[in-house]
N, C-alpha and C positions, 0 to 999 in steps of 0.2 A: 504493500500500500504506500510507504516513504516514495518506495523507487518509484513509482508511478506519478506521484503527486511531483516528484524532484523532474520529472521528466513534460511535465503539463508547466511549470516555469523558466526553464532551464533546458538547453537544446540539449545538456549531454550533463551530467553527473557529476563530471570537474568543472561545469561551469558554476555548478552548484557553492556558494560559501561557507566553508566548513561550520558544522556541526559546532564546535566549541566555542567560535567566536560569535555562534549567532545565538545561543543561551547567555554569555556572558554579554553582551550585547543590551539582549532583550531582559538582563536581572538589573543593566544598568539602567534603562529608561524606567523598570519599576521602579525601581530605587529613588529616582527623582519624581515622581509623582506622586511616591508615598511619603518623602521628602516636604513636596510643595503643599500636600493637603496636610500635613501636622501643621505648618506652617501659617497655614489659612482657617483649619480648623483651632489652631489653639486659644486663641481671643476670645471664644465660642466656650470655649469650655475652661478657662478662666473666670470668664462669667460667671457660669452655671454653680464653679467651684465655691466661689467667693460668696456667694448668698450663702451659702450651708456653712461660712465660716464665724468663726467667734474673733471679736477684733484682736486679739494677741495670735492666733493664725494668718489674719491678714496683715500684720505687721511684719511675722516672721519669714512670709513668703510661702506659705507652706499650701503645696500644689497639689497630693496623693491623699484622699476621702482612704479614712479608715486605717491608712500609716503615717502619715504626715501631719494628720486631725480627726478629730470624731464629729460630723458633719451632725448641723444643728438646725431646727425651721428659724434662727433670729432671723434672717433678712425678712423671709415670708412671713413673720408670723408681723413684722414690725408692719404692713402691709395689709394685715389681714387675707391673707392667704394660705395660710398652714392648715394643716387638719385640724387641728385644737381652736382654731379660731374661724374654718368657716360659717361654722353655724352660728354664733353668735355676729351680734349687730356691728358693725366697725364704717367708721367714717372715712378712714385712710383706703379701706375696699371700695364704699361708693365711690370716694376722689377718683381714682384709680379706674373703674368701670365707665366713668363719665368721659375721662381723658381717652379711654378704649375708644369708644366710643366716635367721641369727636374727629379723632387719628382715621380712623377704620371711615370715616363717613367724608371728611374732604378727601383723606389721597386716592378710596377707590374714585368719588365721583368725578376728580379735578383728572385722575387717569383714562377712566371713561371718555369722559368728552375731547380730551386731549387728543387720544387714539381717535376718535371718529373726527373730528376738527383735522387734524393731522392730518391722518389718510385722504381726507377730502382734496385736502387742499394741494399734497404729494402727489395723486393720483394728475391730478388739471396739471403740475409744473410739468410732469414726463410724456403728457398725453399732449396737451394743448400750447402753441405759443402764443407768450403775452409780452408785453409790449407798453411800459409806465414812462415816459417821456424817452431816454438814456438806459431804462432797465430792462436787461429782456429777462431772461428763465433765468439763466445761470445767476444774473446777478440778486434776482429776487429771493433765491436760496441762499445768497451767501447772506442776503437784509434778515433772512430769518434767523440762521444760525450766529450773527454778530451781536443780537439782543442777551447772548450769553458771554461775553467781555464784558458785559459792564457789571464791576462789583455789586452787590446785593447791598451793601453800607449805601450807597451811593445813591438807592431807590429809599433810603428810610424814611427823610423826613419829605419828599413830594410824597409816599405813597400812607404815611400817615395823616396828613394837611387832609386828603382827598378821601382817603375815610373817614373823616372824620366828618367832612359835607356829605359825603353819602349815606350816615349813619349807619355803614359798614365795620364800624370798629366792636372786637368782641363778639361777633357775628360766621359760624360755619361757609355764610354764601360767601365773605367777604375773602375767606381764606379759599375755597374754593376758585373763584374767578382768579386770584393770586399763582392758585398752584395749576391751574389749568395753562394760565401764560409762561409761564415760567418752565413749565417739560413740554411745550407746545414747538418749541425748535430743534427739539433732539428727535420727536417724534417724528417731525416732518422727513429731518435727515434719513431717520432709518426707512420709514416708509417709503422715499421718494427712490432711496436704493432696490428695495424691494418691487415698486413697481416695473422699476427701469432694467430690472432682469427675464420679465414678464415681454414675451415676444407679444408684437402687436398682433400680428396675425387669428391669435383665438377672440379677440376684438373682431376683427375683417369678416370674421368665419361664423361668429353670432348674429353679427349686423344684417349679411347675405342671409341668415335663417330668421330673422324678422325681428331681434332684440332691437329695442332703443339703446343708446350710449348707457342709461343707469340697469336697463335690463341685464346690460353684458357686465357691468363692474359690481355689480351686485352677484349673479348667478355665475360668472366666471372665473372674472379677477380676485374677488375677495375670498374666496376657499384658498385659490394661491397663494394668498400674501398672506394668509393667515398665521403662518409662523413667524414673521416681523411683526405681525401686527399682537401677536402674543408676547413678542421678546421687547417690543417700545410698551408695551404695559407693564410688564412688570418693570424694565427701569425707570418707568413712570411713577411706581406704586415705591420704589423703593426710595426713589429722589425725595416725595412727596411725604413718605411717611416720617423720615427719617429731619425734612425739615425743624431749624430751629430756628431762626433769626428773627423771619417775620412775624410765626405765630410767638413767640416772647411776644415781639413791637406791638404786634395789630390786636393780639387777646389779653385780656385781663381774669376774669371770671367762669363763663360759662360757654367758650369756645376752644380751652387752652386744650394742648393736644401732651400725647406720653411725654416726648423729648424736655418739652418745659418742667414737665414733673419729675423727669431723671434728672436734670439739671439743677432742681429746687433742693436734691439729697443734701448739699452742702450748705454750714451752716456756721456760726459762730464761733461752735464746741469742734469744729471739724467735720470730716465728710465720714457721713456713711457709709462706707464701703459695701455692707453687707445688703443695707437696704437697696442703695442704688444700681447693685449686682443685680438681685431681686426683679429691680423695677426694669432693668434693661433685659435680663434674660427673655421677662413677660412682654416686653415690647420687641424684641427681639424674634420670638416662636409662631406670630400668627406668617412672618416675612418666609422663614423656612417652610410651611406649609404651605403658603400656596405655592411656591419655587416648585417643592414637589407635587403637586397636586397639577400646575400650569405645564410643568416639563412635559406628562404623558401628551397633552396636546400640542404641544410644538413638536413632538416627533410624528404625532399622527399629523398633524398639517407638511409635515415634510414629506411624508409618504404619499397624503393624497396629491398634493400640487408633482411630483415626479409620475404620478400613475397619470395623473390629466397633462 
């Protein structure tokens, strides 16, 4: 079976690359990948560690649950989140569930609109030429993506002045409209790539079968692009969740989102380490979930757009 397979790659058997160097080879690229994910995993689990610590654990560094420390609910219980304190009533849980909440309800919705906004807009720059005195296509994608040069400091005190006439300040819509502009040019980038790999042709070949232009991008195009258009949502979702600057600026009360409230761990007496572990792992887990949950469908979008 070797020999065969060696002979379906390779015209003859020495042309074949030895056996030893291509184990020791392929243990070395494991090796870097198990490498890059400790790497990348371990912030993650630093995290996780450090809520289950008692503060002379997180002083001493100590990283191994069970030999290095005897893991404790302080961060979650400080939270109301331990098993000993869910059932009972805790105002640090409501804070907590409201800031979920608010998080969870601008960055899906400012990512929703953004993806359909975007796509829209992507789909016209690679399809259609336009023409604004001096700007054709190209330059009106570069006008899109240059609204991300200019610092976010820089938007504070016009885009305070301006909610505050809008009576947008402390307000979900206001942070929404916010976070919808703000991943609205990275969306477009990726979508506008994704269109632009999409041969016109299945366009030509709907149109001759009686589709209108939104009949074919709707029932056509958009199963195709559906894998960009999954992968500009989630760094949508992740941009948006993860925001802190503005929701600080623009919320006070009853709009403020997780990040302000991992932020808030630190205090007078010093920072909490254990609570603020806590509050980031919790804001932290619903982003791996959907990663996993979204991944099955950007592979099934990758398959069907290759089958079509």
């Amino acid at each position: 079976m070797t020999q065969d397979m060696t002979q379906i790659f390779f015209d003859s058997p020495q042309d074949a690359p030895p056996r030893g160097n291509w184990n020791w080879g392929r243990l070395a690229v494991y090796a870097l990948l198990i490498l890059w994910s400790v790497i990348c995993l371990f912030p993650i689990y630093w995290t996780l560690t450090t809520s289950f610590k008692m503060a002379p654990d997180v002083m001493k560094g100590n990283m191994i649950p069970w030999g290095d420390f005897t893991p404790k609910w302080l961060g979650w219980r400080s939270l109301g989140l331990s098993p000993d304190t869910w059932g009972a009533e805790s105002t640090v849980r409501a804070e907590f569930l409201k800031r979920f909440a608010n998080s969870a309800i601008t960055s899906v919705t400012s990512s929703v609109l953004a993806v359909v906004l975007g796509s829209l807009a992507a789909y016209g720059l690679t399809r259609f030429s336009y023409k604004f005195g001096y700007m054709k296509n190209s330059d009106i994608s570069f006008f899109f993506l240059s609204q991300l040069i200019l610092p976010p400091v820089v938007l504070a005190l016009p885009m305070l002045v301006l909610y505050k006439e809008l009576a947008l300040l402390d307000t979900r819509i206001g942070l929404i409209l916010l976070y919808t502009l703000s991943v609205l040019p990275i969306v477009i980038w990726i979508m506008r790539d994704q269109f632009a790999s999409i041969p016109t042709d299945l366009e030509e070949a709907a149109l001759v079968d009686g589709l209108s232009i939104w009949g074919a991008f709707i029932t056509i195009i958009l199963p195709i692009a559906l894998p960009g258009m999954v992968a500009a949502f989630i760094l949508s979702l992740v941009l948006t969740w993860n925001e802190y600057f503005f929701a600080a600026l623009l919320t006070s009360t009853h709009a403020n989102t997780l990040p302000v409230m991992v932020a808030s761990q630190t205090g007078s007496q010093g920072i909490s380490w254990w609570s603020m572990a806590a509050l980031a792992w919790a804001a932290i887990l619903p982003l791996i979930v959907i990663g996993v949950v979204l991944e099955k469908y950007i592979i099934k979008g990758m398959v069907a757009g290759a089958v079509k």
